[in-house]
DRENLOBA-976548 format. One line per field, with one value per residue (C-alpha): x, y, z; residue in three letters. Coordinates in Angstrom, 1 decimal. Layout:
<atoms>
east	c(X, ...)
north	c(Y, ...)
up	c(Z, ...)
r	c(ALA, ...)
</atoms>
This chain:
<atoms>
east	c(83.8, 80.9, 82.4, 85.9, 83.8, 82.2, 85.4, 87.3, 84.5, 82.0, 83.7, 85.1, 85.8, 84.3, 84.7, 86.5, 83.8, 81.4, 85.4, 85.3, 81.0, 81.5, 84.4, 82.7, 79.8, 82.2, 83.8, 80.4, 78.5, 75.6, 74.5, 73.9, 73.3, 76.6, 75.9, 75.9, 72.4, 69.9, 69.8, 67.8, 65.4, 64.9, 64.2, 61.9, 59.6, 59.5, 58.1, 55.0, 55.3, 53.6, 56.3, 56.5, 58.7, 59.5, 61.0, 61.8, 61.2, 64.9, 66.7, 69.9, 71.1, 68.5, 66.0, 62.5, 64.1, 66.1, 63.5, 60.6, 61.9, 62.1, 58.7, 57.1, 59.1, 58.2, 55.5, 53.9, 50.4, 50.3, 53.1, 52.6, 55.1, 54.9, 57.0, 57.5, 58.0, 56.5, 53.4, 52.1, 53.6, 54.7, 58.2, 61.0, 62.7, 66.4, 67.5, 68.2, 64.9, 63.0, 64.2, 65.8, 64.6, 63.0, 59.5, 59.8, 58.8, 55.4, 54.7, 57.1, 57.1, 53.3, 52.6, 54.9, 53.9, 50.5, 51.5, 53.5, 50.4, 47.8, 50.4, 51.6)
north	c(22.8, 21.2, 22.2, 20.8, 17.5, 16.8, 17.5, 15.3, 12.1, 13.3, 13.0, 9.6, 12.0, 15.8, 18.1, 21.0, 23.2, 21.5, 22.2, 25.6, 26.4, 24.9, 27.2, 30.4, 29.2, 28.8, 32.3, 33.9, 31.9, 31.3, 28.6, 30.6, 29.9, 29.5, 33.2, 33.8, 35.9, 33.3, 31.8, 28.4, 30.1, 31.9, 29.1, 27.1, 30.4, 30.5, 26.1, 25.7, 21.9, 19.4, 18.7, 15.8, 16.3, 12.9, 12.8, 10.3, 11.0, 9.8, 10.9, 12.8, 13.0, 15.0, 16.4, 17.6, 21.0, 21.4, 20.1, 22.4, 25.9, 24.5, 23.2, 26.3, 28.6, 26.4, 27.8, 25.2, 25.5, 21.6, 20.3, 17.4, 17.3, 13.5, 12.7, 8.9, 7.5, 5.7, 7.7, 7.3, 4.3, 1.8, 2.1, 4.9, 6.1, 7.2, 8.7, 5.0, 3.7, 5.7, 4.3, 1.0, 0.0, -2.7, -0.9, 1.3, -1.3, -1.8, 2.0, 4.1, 3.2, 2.0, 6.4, 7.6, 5.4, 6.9, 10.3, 9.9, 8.2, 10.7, 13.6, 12.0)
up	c(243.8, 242.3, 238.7, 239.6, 240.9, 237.2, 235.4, 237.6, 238.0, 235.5, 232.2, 230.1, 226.5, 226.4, 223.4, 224.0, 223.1, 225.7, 228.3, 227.5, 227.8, 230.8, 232.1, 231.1, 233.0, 235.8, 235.5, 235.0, 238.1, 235.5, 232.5, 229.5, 225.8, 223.2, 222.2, 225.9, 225.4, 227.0, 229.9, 230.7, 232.8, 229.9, 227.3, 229.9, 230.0, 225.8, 226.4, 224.4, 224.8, 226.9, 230.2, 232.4, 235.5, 237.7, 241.1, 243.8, 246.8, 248.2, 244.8, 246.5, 242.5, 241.6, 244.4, 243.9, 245.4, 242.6, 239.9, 240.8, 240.1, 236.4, 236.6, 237.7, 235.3, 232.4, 230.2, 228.7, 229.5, 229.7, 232.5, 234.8, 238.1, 239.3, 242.5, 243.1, 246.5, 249.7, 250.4, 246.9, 245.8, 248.9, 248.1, 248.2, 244.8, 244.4, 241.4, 239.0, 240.8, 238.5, 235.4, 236.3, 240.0, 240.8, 241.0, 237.9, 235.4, 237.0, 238.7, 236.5, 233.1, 232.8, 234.0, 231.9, 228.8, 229.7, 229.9, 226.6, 224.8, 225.7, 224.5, 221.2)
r	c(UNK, UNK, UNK, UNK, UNK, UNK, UNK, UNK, UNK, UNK, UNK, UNK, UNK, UNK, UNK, UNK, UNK, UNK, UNK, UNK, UNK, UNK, UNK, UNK, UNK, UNK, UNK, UNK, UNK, UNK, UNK, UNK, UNK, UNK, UNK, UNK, UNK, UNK, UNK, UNK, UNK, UNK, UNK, UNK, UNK, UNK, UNK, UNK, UNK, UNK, UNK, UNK, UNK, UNK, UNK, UNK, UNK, UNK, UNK, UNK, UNK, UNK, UNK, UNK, UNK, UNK, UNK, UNK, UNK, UNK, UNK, UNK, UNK, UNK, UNK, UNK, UNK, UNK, UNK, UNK, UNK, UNK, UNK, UNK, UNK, UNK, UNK, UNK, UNK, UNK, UNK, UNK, UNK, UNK, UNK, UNK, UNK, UNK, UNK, UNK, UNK, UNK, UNK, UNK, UNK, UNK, UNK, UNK, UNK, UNK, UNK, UNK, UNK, UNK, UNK, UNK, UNK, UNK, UNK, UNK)
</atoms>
């Protein structure tokens, strides 16, 4: 259902290659690579990287639920997992509060900047 969801709101103009990666996902029940031989839970456990997670607390787009099984599989050695929201910050964050809400340019960006900074 979800699949059918993204092809039918998700999509202005999609290759065909990206149509049909996306349909053997579908008849597979799994993401894996173009060769088909790794899967992204895979490639997260080969990150040597520094990572930076962010959340919002009220983000129904992309929950923390669904963001912290990444986050825990990656292995970089250096990864940071940074929820936004009322208890920390005074205000809730939905999923475009993080990037363009009306808080982000003065809680958001100036962490991430940090973050960014201190791993460049």
């Amino acid at each position: 259902d979800l699949l059918r969801e993204r092809i039918r709101e998700g999509f202005d103009r999609t290759s065909l290659n990206v149509l049909r990666e996306m349909a053997i996902w579908a008849a597979e029940g799994r993401f894996t690579s173009d060769d088909r031989q790794m899967t992204p839970e895979a490639r997260l456990a080969q990150l040597d990287v520094p990572l930076l997670c962010v959340a919002g607390d009220k983000d129904s787009a992309v929950p923390l639920a669904s963001i912290e099984p990444g986050f825990h599989g990656a292995g970089s050695a250096d990864k940071t997992l940074r929820t936004y929201g009322r208890d920390t910050d005074g205000t809730h964050f939905g999923h475009c509060d993080l990037i363009c809400g009306k808080a982000a340019p003065s809680i958001v960006w100036p962490e991430v900047g940090d973050w960014i900074e201190a791993h460049a």
